[in-house]
Backbone as JSON Lines, residues from 0, in Angstrom:
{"i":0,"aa":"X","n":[112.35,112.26,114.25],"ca":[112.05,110.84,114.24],"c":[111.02,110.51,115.32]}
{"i":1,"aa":"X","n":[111.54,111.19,116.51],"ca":[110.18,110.89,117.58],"c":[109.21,111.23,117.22]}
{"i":2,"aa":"X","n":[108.26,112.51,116.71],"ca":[107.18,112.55,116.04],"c":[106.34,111.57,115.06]}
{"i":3,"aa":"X","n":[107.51,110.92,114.51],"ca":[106.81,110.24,113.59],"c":[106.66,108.66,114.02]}
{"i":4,"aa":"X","n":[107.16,108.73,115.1],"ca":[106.95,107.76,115.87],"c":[105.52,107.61,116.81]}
{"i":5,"aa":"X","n":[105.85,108.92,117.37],"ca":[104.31,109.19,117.7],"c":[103.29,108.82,117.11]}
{"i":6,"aa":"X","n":[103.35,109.35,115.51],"ca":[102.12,109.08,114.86],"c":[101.78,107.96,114.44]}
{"i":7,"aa":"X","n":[102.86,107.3,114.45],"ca":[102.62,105.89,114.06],"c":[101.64,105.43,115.39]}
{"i":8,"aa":"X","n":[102.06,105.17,116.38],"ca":[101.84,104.75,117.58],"c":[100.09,105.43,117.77]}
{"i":9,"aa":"X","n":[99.78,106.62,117.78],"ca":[98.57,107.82,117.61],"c":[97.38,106.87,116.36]}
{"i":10,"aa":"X","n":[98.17,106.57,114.83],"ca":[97.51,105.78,114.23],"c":[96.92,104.41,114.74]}
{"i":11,"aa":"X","n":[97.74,103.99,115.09],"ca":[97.87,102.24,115.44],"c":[96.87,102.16,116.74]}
{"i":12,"aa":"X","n":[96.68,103.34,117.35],"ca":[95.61,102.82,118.74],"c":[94.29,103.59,118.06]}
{"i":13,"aa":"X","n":[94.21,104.81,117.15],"ca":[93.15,105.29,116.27],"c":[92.27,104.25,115.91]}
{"i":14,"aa":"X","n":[93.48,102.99,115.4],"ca":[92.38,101.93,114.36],"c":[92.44,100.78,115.67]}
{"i":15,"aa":"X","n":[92.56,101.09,116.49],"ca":[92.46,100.21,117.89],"c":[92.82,98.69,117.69]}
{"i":16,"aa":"X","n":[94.11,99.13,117.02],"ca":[94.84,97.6,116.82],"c":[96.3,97.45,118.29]}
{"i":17,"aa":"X","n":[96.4,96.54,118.4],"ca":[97.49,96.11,119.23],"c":[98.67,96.29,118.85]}
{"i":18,"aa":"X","n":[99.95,96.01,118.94],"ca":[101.21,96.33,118.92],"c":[101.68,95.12,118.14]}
{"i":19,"aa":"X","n":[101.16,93.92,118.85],"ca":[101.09,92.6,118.27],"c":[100.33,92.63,116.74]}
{"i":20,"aa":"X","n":[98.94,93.33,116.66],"ca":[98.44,92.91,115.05],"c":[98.93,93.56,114.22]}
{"i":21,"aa":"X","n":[99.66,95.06,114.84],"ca":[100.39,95.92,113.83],"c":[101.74,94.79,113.43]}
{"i":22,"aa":"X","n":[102.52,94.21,114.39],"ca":[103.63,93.74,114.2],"c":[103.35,92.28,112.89]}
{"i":23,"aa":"X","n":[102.88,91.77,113.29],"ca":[101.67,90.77,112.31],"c":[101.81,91.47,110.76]}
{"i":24,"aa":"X","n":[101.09,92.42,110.51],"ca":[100.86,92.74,109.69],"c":[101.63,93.46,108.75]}
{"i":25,"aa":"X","n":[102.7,93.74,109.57],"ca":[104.23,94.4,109.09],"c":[105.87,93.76,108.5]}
{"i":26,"aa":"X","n":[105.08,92.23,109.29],"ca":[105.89,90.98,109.23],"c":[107.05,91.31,110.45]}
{"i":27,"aa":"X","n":[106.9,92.32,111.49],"ca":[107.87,92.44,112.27],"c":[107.78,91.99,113.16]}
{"i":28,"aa":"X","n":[108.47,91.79,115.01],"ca":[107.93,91.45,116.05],"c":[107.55,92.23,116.77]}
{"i":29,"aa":"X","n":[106.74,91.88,117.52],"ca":[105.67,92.78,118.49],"c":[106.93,93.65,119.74]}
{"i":30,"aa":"X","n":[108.29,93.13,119.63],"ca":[108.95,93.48,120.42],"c":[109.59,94.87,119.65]}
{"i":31,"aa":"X","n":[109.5,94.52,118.25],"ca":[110.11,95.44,117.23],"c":[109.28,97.05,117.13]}
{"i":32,"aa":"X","n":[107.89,96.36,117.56],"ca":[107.16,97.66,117.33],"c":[107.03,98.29,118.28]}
{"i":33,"aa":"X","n":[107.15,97.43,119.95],"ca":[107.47,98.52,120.63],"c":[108.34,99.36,120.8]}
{"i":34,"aa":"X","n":[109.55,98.85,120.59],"ca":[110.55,99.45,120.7],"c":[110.42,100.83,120.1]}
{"i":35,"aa":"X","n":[110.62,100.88,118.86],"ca":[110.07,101.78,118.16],"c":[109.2,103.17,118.32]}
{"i":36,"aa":"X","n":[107.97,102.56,118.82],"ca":[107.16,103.1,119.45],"c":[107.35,104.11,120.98]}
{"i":37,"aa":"X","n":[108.19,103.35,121.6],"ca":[108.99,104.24,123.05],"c":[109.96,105.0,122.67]}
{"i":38,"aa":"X","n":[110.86,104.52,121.32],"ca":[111.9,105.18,121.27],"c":[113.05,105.0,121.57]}
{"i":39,"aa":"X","n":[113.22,103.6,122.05],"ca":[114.01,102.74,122.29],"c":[115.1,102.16,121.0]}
{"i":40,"aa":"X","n":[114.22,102.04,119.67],"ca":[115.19,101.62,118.55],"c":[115.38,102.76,117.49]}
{"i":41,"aa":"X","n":[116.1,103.18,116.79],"ca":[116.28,103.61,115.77],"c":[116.16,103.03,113.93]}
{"i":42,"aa":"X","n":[114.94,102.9,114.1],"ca":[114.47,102.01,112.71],"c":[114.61,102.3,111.61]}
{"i":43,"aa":"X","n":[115.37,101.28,110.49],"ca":[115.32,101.71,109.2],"c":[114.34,102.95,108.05]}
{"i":44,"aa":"X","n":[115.05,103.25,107.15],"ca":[113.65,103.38,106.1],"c":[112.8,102.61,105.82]}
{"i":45,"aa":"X","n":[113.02,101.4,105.38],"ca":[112.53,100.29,104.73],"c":[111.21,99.91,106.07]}
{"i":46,"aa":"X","n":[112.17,99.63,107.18],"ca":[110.79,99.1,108.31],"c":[109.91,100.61,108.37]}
{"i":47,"aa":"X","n":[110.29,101.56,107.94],"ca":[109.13,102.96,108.54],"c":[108.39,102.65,107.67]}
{"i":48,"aa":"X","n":[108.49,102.25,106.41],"ca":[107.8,101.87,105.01],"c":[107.02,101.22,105.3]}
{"i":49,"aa":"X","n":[107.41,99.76,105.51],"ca":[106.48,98.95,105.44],"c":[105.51,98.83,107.05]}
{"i":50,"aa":"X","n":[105.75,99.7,108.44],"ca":[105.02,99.58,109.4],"c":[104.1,100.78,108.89]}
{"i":51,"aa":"X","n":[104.55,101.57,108.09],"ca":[103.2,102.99,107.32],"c":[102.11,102.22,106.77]}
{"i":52,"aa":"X","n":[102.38,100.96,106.23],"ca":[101.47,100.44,105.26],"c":[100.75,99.82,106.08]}
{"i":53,"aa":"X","n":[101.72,98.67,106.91],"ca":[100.44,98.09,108.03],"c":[99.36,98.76,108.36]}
{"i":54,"aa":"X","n":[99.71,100.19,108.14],"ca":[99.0,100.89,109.39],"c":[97.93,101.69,108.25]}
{"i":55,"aa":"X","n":[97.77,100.93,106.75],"ca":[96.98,101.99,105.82],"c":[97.66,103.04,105.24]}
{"i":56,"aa":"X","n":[98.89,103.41,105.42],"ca":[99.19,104.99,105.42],"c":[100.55,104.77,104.36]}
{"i":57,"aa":"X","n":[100.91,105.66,103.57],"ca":[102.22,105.88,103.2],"c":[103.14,107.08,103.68]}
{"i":58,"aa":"X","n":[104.42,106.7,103.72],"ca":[105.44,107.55,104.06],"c":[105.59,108.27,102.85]}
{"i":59,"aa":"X","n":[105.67,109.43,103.23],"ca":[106.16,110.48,102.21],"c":[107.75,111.63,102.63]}
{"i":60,"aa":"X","n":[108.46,111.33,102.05],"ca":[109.7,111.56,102.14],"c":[109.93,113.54,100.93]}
{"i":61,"aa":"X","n":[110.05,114.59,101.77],"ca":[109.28,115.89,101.09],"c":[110.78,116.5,101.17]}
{"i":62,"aa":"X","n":[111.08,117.33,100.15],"ca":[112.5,117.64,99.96],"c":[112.36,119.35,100.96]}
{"i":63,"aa":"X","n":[113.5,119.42,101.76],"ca":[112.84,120.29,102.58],"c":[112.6,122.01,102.02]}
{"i":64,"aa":"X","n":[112.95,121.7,100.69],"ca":[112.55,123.22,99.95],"c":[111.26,123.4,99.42]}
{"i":65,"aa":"X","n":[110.95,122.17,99.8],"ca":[109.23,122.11,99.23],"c":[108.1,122.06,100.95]}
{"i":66,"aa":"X","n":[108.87,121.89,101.94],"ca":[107.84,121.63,102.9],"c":[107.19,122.55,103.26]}
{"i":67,"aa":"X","n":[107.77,124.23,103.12],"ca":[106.61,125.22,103.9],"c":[105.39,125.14,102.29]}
{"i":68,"aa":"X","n":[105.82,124.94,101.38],"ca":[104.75,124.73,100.79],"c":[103.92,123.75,100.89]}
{"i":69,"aa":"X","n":[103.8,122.71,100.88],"ca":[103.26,121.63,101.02],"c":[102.37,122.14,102.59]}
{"i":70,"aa":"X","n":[102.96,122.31,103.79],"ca":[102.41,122.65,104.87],"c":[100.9,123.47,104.32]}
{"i":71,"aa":"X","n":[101.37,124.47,103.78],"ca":[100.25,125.89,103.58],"c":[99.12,124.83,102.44]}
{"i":72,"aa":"X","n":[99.48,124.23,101.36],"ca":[98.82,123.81,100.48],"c":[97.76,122.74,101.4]}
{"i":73,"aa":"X","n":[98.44,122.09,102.96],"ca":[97.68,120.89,103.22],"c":[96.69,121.78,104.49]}
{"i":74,"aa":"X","n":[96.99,122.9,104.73],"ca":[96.27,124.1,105.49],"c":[94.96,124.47,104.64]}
{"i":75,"aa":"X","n":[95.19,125.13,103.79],"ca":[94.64,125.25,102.9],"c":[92.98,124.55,102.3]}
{"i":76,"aa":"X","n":[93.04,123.16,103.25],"ca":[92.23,122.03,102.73],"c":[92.85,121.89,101.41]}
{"i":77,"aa":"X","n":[93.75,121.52,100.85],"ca":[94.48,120.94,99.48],"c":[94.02,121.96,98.35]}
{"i":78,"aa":"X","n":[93.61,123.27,98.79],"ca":[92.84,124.26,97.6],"c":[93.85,125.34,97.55]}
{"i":79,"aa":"X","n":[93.93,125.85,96.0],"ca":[95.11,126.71,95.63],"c":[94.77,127.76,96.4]}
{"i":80,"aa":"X","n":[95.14,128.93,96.7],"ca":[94.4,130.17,97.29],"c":[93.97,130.66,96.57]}
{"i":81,"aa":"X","n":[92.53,131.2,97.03],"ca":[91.42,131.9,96.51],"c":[90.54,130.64,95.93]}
{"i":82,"aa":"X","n":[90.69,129.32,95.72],"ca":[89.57,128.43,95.02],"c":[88.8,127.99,96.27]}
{"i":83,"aa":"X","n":[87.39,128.46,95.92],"ca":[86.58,127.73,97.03],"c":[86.43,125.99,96.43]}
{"i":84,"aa":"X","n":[86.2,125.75,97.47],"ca":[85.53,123.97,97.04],"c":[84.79,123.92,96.62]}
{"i":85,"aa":"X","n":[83.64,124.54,96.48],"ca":[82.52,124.62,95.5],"c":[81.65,123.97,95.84]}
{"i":86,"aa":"X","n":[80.18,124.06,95.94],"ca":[79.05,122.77,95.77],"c":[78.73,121.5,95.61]}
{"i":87,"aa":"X","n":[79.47,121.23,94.67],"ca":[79.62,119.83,94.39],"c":[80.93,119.25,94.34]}
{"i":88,"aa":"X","n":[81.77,119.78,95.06],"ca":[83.29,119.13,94.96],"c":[82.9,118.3,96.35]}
{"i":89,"aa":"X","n":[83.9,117.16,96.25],"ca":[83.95,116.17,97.27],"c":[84.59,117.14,98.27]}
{"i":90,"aa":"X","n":[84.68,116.09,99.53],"ca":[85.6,116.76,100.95],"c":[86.96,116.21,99.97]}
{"i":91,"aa":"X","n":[87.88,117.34,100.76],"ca":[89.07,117.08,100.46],"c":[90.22,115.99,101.8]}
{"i":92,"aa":"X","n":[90.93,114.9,100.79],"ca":[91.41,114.18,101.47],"c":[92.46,115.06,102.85]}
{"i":93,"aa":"X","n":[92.41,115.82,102.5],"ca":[93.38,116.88,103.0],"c":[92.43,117.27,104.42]}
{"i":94,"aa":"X","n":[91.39,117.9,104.25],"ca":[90.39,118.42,105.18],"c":[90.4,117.2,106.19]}
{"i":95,"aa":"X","n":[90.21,115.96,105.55],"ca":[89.53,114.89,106.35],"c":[90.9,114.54,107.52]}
{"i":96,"aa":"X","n":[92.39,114.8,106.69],"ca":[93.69,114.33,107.53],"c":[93.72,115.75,108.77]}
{"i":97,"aa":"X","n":[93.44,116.73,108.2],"ca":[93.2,118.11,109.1],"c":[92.48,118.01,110.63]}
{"i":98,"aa":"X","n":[91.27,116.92,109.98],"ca":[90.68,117.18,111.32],"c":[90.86,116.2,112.19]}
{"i":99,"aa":"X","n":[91.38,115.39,111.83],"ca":[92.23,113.91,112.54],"c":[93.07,114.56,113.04]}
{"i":100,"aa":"X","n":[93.79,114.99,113.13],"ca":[95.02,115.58,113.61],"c":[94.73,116.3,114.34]}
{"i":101,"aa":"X","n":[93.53,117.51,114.85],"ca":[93.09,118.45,115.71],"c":[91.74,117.63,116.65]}
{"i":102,"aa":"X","n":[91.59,116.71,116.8],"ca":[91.56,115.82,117.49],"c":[92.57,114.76,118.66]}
{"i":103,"aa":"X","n":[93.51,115.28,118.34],"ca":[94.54,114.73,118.86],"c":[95.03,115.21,119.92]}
């Protein structure tokens, strides 16, 4: 839960919003999101939901027999093994979350 708290918190100063415009925009209070944020509250599903969205982002909830896959597939740049991206394939949304994250 702390991690994903982190990232929330990691997102929310990324898009160099306040605690207050996230809370605004989440319909929660600015007291709600700190809390949260330190680690101080233990927050619903429903509020992780809707403070993901404030923040652009969705929660994804991964059954844990699927996560070392999912891990390798989002390693991967979102490409099966052995498919290059090719010439004219777009960046992958995957690549672009990759390098956000190694920035960090």
């Amino acid at each position: 839960m702390v991690q994903l708290l982190t990232e929330y918190a990691h997102a929310r100063q990324d898009q160099k919003l306040s605690q207050a415009a996230v809370a605004e925009r989440a319909g929660l209070s600015r007291m709600a999101v700190q809390k949260m944020e330190s680690g101080a509250s233990d927050p619903r599903l429903s509020t992780l939901i809707v403070l993901a969205r404030a923040l652009g982002m969705e929660l994804m909830l991964v059954p844990s027999a699927l996560r070392q896959d999912l891990e390798a597939f989002a390693r991967s740049g979102g490409r099966t093994l052995g498919q290059p991206a090719g010439v004219d394939a777009p960046a992958s949304i995957i690549d672009d979350l990759l390098s956000t994250s190694a920035k960090r």
